[in-house]
TORVOGU-836949 format. One record per residue: residue in three letters; x, y, z of N, C-alpha, C in turn. Coordinates in steps of 0.05 Angstrom, whole numbers, padded with zeros to 5 digits, always signed. Example, Ala and Ser with C-alpha at 12.3 -4.5 7.8 and 13.67 -1.06 7.14 Angstrom:
ALA+00264-00114+00156+00246-00090+00156+00264-00066+00156/SER+00257-00045+00142+00273-00021+00143+00258+00001+00157/
//
This chain:
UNK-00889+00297-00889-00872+00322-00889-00872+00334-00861/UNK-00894+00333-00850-00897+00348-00821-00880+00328-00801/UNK-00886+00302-00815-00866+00284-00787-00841+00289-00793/UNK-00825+00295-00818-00806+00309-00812-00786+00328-00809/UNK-00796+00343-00806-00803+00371-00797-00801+00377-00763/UNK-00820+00356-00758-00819+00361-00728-00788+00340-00715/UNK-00787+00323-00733-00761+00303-00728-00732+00321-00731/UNK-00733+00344-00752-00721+00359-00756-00705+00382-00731/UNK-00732+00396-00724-00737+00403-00695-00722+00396-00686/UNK-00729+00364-00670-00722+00353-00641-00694+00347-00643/UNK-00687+00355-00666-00648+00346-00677-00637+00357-00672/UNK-00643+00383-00682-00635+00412-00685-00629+00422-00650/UNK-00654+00420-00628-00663+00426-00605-00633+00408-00582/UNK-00634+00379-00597-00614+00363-00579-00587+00376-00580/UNK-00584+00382-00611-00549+00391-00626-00549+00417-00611/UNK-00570+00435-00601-00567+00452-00591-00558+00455-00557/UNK-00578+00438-00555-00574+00425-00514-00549+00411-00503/UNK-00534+00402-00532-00509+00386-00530-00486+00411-00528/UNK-00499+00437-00541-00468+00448-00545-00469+00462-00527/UNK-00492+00469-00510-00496+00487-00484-00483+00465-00461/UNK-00483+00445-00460-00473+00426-00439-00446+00430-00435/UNK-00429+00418-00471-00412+00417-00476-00393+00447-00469/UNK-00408+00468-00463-00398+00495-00465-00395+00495-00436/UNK-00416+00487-00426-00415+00483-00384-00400+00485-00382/UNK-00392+00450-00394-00371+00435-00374-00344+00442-00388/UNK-00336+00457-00400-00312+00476-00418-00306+00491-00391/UNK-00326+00504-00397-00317+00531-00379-00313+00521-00344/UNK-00328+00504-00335-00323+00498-00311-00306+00487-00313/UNK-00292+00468-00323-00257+00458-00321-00242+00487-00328/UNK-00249+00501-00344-00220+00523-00346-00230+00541-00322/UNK-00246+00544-00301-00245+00561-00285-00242+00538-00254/UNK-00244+00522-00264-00241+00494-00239-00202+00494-00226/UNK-00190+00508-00239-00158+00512-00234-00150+00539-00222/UNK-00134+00532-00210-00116+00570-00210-00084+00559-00214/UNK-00073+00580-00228-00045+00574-00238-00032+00588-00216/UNK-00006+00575-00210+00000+00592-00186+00021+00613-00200/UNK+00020+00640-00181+00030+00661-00197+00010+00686-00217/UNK-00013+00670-00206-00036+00692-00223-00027+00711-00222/UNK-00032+00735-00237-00038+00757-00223-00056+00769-00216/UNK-00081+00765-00217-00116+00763-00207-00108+00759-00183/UNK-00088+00739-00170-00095+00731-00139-00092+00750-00132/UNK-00100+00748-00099-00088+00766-00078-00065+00755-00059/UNK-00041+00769-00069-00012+00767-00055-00005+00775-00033/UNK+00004+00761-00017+00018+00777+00010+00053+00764+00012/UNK+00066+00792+00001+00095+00775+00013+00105+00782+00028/UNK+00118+00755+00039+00127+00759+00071+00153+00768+00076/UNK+00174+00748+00071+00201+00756+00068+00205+00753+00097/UNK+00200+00731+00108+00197+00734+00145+00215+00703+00146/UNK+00238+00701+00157+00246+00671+00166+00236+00663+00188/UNK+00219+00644+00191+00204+00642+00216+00224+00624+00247/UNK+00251+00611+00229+00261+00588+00254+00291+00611+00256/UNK+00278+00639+00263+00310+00653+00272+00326+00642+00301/UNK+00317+00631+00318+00332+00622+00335+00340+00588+00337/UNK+00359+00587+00338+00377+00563+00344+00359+00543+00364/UNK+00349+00555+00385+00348+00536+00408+00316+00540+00409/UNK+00298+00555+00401+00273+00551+00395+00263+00521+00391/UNK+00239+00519+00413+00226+00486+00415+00213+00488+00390/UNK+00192+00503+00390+00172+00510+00373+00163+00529+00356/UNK+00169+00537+00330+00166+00560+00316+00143+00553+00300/UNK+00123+00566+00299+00093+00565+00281+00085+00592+00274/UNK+00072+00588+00253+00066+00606+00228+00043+00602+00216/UNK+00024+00616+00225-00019+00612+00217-00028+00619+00206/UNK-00033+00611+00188-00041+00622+00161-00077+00620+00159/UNK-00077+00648+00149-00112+00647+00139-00113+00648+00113/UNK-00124+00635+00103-00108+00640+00071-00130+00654+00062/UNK-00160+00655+00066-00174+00675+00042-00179+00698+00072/UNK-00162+00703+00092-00175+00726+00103-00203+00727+00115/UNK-00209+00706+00124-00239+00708+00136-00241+00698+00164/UNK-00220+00710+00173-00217+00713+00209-00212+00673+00220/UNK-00212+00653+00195-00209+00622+00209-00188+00613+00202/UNK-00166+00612+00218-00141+00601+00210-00142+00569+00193/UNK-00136+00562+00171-00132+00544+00155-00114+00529+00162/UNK-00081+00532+00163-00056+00522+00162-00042+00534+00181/UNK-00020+00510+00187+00007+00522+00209+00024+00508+00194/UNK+00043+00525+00187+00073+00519+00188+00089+00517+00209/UNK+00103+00497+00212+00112+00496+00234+00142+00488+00243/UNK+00156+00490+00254+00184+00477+00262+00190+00469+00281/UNK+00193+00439+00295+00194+00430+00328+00224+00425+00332/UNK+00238+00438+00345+00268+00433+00359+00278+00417+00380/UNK+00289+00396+00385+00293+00380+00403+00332+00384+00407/UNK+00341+00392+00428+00371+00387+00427+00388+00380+00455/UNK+00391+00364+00455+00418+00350+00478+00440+00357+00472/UNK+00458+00357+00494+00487+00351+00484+00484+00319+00460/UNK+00473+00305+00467+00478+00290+00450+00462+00274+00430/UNK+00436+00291+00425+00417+00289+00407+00398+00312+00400/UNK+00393+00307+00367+00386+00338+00353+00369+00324+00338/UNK+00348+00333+00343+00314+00330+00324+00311+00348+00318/UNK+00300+00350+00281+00284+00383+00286+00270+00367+00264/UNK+00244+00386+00261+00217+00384+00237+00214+00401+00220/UNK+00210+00398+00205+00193+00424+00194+00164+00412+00181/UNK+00136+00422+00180+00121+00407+00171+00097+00426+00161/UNK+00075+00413+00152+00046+00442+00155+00024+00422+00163/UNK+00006+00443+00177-00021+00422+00195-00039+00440+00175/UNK-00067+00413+00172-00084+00425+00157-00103+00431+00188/UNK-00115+00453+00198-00119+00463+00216-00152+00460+00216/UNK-00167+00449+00190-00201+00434+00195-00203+00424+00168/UNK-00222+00397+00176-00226+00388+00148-00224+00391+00114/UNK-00240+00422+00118-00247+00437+00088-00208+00444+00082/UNK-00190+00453+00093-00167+00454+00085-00149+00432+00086/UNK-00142+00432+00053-00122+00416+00039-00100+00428+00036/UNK-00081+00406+00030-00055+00413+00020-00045+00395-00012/UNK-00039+00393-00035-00033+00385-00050-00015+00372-00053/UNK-00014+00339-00052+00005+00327-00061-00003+00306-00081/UNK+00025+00297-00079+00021+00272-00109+00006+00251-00086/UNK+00010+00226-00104-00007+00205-00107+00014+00182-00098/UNK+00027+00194-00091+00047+00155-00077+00054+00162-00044/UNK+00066+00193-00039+00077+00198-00015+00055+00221-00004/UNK+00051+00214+00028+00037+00237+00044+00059+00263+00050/UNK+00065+00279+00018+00085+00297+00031+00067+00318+00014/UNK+00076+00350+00013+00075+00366+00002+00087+00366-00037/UNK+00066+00367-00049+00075+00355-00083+00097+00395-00081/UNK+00121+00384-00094+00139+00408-00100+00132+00421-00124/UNK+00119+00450-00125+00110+00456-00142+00123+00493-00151/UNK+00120+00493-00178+00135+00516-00192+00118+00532-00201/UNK+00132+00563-00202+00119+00576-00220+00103+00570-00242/UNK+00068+00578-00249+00058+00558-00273+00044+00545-00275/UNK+00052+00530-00249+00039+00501-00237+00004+00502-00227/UNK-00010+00497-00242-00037+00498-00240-00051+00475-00212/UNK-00065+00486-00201-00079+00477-00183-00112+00465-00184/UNK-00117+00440-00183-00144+00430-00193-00154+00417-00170/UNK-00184+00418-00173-00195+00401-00147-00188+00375-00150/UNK-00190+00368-00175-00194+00346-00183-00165+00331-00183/UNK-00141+00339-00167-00118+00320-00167-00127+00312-00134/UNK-00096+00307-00116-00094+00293-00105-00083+00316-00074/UNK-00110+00317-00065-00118+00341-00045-00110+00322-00006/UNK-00100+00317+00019-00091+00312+00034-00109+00333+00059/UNK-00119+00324+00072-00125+00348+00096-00124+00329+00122/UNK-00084+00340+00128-00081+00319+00155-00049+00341+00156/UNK-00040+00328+00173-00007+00333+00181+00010+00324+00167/UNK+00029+00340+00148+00052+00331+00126+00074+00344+00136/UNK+00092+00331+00134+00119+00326+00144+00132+00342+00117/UNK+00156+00361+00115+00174+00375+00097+00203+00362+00096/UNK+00211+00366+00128+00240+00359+00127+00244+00340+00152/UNK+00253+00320+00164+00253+00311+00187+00288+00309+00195/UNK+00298+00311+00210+00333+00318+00208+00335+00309+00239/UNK+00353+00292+00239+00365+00268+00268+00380+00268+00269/UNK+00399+00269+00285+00428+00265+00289+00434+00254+00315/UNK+00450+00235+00319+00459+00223+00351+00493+00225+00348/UNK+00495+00243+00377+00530+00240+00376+00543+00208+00377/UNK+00570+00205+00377+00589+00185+00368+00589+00165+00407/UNK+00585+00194+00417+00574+00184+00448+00558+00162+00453/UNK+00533+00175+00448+00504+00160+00452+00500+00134+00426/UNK+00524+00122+00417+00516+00103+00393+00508+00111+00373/UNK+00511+00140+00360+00513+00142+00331+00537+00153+00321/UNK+00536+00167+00297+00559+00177+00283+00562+00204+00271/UNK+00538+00216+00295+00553+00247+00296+00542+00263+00264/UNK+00527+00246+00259+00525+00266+00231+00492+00271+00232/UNK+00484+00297+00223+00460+00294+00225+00447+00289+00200/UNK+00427+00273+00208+00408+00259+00172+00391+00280+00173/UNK+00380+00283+00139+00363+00295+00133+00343+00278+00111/UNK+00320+00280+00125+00299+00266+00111+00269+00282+00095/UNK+00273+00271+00066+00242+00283+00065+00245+00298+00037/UNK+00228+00305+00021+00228+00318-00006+00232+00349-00014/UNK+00237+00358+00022+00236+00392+00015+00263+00395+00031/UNK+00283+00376+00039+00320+00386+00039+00321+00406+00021/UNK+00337+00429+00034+00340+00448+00003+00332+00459-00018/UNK+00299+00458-00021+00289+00470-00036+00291+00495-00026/UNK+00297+00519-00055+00285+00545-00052+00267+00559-00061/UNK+00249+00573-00056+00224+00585-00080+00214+00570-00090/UNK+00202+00550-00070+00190+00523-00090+00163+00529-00071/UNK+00134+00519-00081+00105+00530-00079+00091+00503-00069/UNK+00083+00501-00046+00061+00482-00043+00032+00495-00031/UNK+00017+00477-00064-00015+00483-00063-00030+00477-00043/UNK-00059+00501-00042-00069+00498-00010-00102+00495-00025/UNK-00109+00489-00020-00144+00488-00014-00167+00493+00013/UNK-00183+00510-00001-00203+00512+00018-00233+00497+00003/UNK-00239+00482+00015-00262+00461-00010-00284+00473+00001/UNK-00297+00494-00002-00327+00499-00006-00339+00495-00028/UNK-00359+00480-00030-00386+00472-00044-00384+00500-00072/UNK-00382+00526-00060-00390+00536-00078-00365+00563-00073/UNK-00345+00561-00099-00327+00581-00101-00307+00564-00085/UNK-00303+00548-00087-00266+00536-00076-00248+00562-00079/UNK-00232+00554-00056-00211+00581-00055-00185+00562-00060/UNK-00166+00563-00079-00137+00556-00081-00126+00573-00072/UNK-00096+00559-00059-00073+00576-00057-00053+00570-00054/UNK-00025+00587-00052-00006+00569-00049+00017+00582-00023/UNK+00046+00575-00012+00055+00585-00002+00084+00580-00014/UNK+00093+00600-00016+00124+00598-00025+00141+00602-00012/UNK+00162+00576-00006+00183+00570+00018+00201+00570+00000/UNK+00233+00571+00023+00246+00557+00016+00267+00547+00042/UNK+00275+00517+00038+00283+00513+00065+00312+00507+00063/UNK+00340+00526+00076+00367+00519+00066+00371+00491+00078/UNK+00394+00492+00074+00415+00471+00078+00436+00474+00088/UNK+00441+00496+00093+00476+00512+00101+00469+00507+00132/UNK+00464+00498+00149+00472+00492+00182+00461+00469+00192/UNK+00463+00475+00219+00452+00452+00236+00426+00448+00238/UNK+00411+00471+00241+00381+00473+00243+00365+00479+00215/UNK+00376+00491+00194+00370+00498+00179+00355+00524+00180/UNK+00333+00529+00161+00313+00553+00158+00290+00542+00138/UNK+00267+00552+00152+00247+00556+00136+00241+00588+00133/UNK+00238+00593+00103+00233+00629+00094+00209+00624+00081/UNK+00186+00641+00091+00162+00641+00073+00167+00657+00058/UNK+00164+00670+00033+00164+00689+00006+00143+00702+00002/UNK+00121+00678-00002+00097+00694-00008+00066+00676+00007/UNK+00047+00689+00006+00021+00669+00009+00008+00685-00009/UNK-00014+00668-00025-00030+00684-00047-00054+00669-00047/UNK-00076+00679-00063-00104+00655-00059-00118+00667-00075/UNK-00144+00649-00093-00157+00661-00105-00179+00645-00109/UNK-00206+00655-00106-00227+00635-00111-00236+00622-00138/UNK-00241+00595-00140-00251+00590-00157-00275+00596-00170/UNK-00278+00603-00202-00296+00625-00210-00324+00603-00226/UNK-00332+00584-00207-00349+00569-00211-00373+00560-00190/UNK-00396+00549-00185-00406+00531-00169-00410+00504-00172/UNK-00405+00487-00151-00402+00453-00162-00426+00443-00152/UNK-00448+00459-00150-00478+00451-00144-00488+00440-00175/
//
């Protein structure tokens, strides 16, 4: 009777140690995300078009995303123009290791993301130089046909969100930035909307 009793115990003790685990690792996946559009985050909107001039080489835009005096990210736009050749970029630099940018899993571009759209460590995080829009054109002159191409997954998006990461060990900071880049000219526009960020409400020690 006493052996089981104490067998009883050690059942009881495991079914218990199982649901405290099981409760952990609950709660650290639902706090392991930020949805973009919280309202918990902290918002800054901009409403700033950063490529207002035509003939601008270089237009950049530095983002700190949790505010702690170390620039994270540049947005950026590089202008090249001849009479008879027109390059322009648009792109974002991850500006040190610990900052990511969020994309999918086939292309090194920025994943296009919507209101809603939840942010996890655990997808498919990039911390390098990603390309938005790349746009070439050679006049009918120089051996092309005068039209300018546009290359890349963010032609014409508007109000569309690409996720940012800051990967610290303990409290990851997500965030996102909300562009949108026209289509109506030669050079186009990049408009930032918003930047927002919010720490993750866990430790991954």
């Amino acid at each position: 009777m006493k052996h089981h009793l104490i067998f009883l115990l050690i059942f009881m003790a495991i079914i218990y140690c199982s649901c405290d685990i099981l409760d952990d690792i609950a709660n650290k996946h639902r706090d392991s995300f930020v949805v973009i559009g919280d309202q918990n985050a902290k918002i800054t909107r901009i409403e700033d078009e950063i490529s207002q001039s035509y003939f601008k080489d270089s237009v950049l835009f530095l983002i700190d995303l949790d505010l702690d005096g170390v620039e994270d990210f540049r947005l950026y736009k590089h202008h090249y123009l001849t009479p008879c050749l027109f390059v322009s970029k648009f792109g974002i630099d991850c500006l040190h290791d610990l900052a990511k940018v969020y994309t999918n899993d086939t292309i090194e571009t920025p994943e296009i993301l919507i209101l809603g759209d939840t942010l996890d460590i655990d997808k498919y995080w990039l911390s390098k130089n990603l390309l938005l829009v790349d746009a070439v054109g050679v006049c009918k002159v120089g051996g092309g046909d005068g039209i300018i191409h546009k290359y890349g997954n963010w032609v014409n998006r508007k109000n569309k969100y690409i996720g940012l990461l800051i990967e610290k060990e303990i409290n990851p900071i997500y965030g996102w930035i909300k562009i949108s880049i026209s289509n109506n000219n030669m050079t186009n526009s990049l408009t930032i909307h918003q930047i927002g960020y919010k720490k993750a409400a866990y430790n991954t020690q």
